[in-house]
C-alpha positions as CSV (number, residue, x, y, z in Angstrom):
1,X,-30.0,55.0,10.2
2,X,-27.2,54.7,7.9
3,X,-27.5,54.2,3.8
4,X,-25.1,52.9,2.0
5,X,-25.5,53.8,-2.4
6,X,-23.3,51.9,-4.5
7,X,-23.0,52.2,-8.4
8,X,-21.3,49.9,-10.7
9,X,-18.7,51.0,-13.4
10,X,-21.1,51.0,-15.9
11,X,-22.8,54.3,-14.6
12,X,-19.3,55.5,-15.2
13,X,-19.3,54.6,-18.8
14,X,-22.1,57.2,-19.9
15,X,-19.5,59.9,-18.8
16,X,-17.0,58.4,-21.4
17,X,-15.1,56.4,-18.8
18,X,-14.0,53.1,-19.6
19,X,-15.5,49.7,-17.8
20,X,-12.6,47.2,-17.0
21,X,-15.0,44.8,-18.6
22,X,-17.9,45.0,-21.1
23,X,-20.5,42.9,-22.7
24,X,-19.0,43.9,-25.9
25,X,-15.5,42.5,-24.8
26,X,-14.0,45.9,-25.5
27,X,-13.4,47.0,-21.9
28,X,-10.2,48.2,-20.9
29,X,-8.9,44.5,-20.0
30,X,-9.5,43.3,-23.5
31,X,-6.9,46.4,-24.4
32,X,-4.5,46.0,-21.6
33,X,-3.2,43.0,-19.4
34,X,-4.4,43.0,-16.3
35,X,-1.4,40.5,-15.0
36,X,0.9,43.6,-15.8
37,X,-1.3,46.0,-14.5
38,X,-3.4,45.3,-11.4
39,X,-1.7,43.3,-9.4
40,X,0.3,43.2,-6.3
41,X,3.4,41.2,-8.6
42,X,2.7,43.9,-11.6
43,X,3.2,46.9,-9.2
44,X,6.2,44.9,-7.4
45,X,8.0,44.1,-11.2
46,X,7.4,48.5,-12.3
47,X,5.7,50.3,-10.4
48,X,6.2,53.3,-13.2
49,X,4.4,51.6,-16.0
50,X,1.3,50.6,-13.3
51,X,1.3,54.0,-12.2
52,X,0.9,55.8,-15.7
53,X,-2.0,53.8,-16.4
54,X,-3.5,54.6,-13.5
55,X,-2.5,58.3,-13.8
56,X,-3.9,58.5,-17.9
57,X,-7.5,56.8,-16.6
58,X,-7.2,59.4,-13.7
59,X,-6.5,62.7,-16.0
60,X,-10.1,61.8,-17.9
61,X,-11.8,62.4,-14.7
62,X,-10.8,65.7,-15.6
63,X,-12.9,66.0,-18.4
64,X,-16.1,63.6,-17.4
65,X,-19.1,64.9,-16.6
66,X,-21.9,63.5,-14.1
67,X,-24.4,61.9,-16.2
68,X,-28.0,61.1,-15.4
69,X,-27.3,58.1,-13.2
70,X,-24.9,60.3,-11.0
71,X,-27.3,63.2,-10.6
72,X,-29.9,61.5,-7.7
73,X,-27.1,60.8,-5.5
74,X,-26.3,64.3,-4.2
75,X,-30.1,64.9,-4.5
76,X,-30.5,62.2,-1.8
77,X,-28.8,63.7,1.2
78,X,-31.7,66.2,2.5
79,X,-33.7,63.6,2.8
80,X,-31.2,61.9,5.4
81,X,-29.6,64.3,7.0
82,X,-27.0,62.5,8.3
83,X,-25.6,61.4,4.8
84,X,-22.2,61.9,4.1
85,X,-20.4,62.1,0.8
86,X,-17.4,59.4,0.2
């Protein structure tokens, strides 16, 4: 048997990282164009500028924390031993 856990970003956002999108329209797309930023064209016109917003949203991984949402997941694998961590 194989299980397959998905969370959405906003289990993300309890840690203090930003959602692309938010029901209070103050994600990180409501800050930043996405048409300069995630695209295929964006990364084609400067690749630099796409890269250092990807790099600053990576460096506050540093800093988050798992949050209560997070915790069952490692919790889980006993149970199936055959669960690998992605």
């Amino acid at each position: 048997m194989r299980i397959f856990m998905v969370a959405g970003a906003g289990v993300s956002a309890e840690s203090g990282l930003g959602t692309f999108r938010d029901k209070n329209d103050s994600g990180i797309w409501a800050r930043f164009d996405p048409m300069k930023l995630a695209t295929p064209e964006a990364f084609a016109r400067d690749p630099l500028e796409v890269h250092a917003f990807y790099n600053a949203r990576r460096r506050k991984l540093i800093t988050a924390s798992p949050n209560a949402a997070h915790l069952p997941l490692p919790d889980s694998r006993p149970r199936w031993p055959k669960a690998e961590a992605s």
